[in-house]
N, C-alpha and C positions, 0 to 999 in steps of 0.2 A: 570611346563612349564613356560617358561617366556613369558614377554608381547608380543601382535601381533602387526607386523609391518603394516602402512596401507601408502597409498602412494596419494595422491592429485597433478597430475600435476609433477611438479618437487619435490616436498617437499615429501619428506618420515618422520615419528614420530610413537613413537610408546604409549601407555598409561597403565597405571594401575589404578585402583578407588577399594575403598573401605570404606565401612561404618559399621558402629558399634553403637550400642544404649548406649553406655558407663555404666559403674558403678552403676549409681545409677537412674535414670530414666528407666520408665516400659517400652513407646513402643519408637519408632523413629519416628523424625518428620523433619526429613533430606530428600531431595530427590536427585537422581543422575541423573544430564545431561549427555547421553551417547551417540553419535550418530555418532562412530571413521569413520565411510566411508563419511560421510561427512564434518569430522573436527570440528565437534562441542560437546565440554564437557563443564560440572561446576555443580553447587551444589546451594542448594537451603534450607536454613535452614527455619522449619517451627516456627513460634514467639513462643519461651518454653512460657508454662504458659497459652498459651490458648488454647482454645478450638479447635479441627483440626487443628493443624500446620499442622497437614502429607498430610491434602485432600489441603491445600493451596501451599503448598511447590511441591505437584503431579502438581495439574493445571499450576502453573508456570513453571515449567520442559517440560511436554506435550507441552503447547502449544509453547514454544518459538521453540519445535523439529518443531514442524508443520509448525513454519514462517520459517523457515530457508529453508526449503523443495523447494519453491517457488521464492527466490529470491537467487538471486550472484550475480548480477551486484554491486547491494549494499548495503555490508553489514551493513554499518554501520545504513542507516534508518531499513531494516530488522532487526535487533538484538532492536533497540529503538521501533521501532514497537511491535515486538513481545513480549515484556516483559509490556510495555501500554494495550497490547490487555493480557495479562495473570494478567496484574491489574482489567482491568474490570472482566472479567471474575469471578475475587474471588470475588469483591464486588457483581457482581450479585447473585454468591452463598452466601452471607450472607445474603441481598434481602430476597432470597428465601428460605431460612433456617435456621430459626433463632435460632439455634443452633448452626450455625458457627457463629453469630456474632463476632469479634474480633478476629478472624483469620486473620495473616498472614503470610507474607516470606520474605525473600531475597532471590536476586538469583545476581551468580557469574559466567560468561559464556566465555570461547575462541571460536574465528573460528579462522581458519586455509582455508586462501583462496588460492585453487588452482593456481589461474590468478595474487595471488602476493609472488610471494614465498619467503620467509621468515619472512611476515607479520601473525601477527593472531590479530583481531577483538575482543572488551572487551565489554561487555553489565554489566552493574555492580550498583546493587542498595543494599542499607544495609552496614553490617557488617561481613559479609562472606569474604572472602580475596584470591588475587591472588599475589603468587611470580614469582620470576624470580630467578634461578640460574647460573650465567654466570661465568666459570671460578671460581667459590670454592666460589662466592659472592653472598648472597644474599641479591634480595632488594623487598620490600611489591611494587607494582605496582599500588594496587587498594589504595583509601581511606577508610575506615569507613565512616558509613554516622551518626554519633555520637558525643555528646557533648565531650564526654571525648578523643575523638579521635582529636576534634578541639583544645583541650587542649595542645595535644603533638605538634602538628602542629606549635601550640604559642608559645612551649619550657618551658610551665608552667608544664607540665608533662616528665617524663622520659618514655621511651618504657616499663620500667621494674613498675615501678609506674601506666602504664596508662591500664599493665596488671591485676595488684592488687588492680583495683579502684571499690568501692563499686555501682558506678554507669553505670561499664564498659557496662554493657548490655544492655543501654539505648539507642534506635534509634531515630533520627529524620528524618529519612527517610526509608520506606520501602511499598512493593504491601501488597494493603486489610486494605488501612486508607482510603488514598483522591483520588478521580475520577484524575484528574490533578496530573500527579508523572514525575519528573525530573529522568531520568534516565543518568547516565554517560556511556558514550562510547565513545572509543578513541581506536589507534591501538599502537602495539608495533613494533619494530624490533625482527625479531629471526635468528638466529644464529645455526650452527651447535654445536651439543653436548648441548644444553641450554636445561635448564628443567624447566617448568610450572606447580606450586603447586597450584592447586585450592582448599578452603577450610574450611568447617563451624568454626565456632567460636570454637567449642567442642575440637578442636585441639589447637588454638593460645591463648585460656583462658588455656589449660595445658602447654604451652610450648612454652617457647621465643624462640626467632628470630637463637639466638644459637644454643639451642637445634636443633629446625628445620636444618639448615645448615650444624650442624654436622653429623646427621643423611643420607640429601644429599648424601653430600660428602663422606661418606665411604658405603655406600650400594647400591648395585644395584635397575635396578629402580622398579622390584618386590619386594623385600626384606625391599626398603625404604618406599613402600605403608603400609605396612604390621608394622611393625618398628614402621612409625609416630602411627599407632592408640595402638599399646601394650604400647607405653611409654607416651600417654597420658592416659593410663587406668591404670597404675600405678603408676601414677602422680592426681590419685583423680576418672577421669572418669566421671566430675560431670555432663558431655551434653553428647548429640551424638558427634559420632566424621565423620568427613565424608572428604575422601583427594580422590582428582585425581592428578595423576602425567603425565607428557607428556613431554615425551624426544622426540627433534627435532634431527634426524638422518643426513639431507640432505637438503639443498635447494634450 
């Protein structure tokens, strides 16, 4: 069955997501933002390595569904709100359970707002990543919030280098460190036929920017959800892998 089309206003899109515990790690610590009637999807990788990624990676997903629920006028404080308020959140469960200490996430989030059609809204902290596919091109949208990502930025690193960096998985920025967290948010243009790849690291540590494009490009957008996580499991598998795709129909 292919993906279901859901409609906002004038803007119709349709989605796929899919998540995978990859190769070589026991559980998943990925979570998936999913909430297509209201336009809100992304991902949210839990920090590999520590303790509860998956209850920190849960709480940041929940709660950012819940602010969203409540506001449209604006999105943009709504999405910056809700992902501060799913940082406290984890810090109070570590607080309170110190056995999550050192949990965290990132999280990687679109809206799609009814009232502006062809616009969709980015809430975006960490290393989890948002594309764009426009006409057979693809471009990374979001930043890394990471030393070896400021590297490329500088032109001291190559994309393909800054994939193969020993340090690559180093955040300086993500929810379940500091009370006080900068959060980026900004909006895009969208376009008919454009497709939005949201997506943990578990994917973009197996598979450059090519790969991803090529795969795009010749597959449907069920086929292509499905697609990114087998050829990053056969490319090592070494994270979870976790992709939403959303093809914009109309708007």
């Amino acid at each position: 069955m292919g993906p279901k089309v859901y409609k906002r206003g004038s803007l119709q899109y349709a989605y796929q997501a899919r998540s995978d515990v990859g190769q070589v790690r026991s559980n998943n610590e990925d979570s998936l933002i999913e909430a297509p009637d209201m336009g809100l999807f992304g991902v949210c990788d839990g920090l590999g390595g520590h303790v509860a990624g998956e209850i920190a990676s849960s709480i940041a997903a929940v709660t950012l569904k819940e602010a969203v629920k409540t506001e449209s006028e604006f999105p943009d404080k709504a999405l910056r709100a809700g992902i501060r308020d799913a940082n406290r959140r984890i810090l109070r469960d570590q607080s309170e359970n110190p056995e999550h200490r050192g949990m965290g996430t990132t999280v990687t989030s679109l809206w799609l707002m009814p009232e502006e059609s062809g616009r969709g809204w980015i809430g975006h902290v960490g290393d989890s990543r948002m594309y764009l596919q426009r006409d057979d091109v693809l471009e990374q949208v979001t930043d890394d919030h990471s030393p070896v990502f400021r590297l490329y930025q500088q032109g001291v690193l190559t994309k393909d280098q800054m994939q193969h960096h020993p340090q690559k998985n180093l955040l300086d920025r993500s929810l379940g460190v500091f009370p006080n967290l900068k959060v980026d948010v900004f909006s895009v243009s969208l376009s008919s036929k454009d497709i939005v790849l949201i997506c943990t690291d578990g994917l973009t540590d197996a598979l450059s920017d090519s790969d991803i494009q090529s795969i795009l490009t010749t597959s449907s957008l069920g086929d292509a959800a499905d697609q990114l996580i087998v050829t990053a499991n056969e490319k090592g598998g070494f994270d979870n892998i976790t992709v939403v795709l959303v093809q914009i129909l109309e708007t």
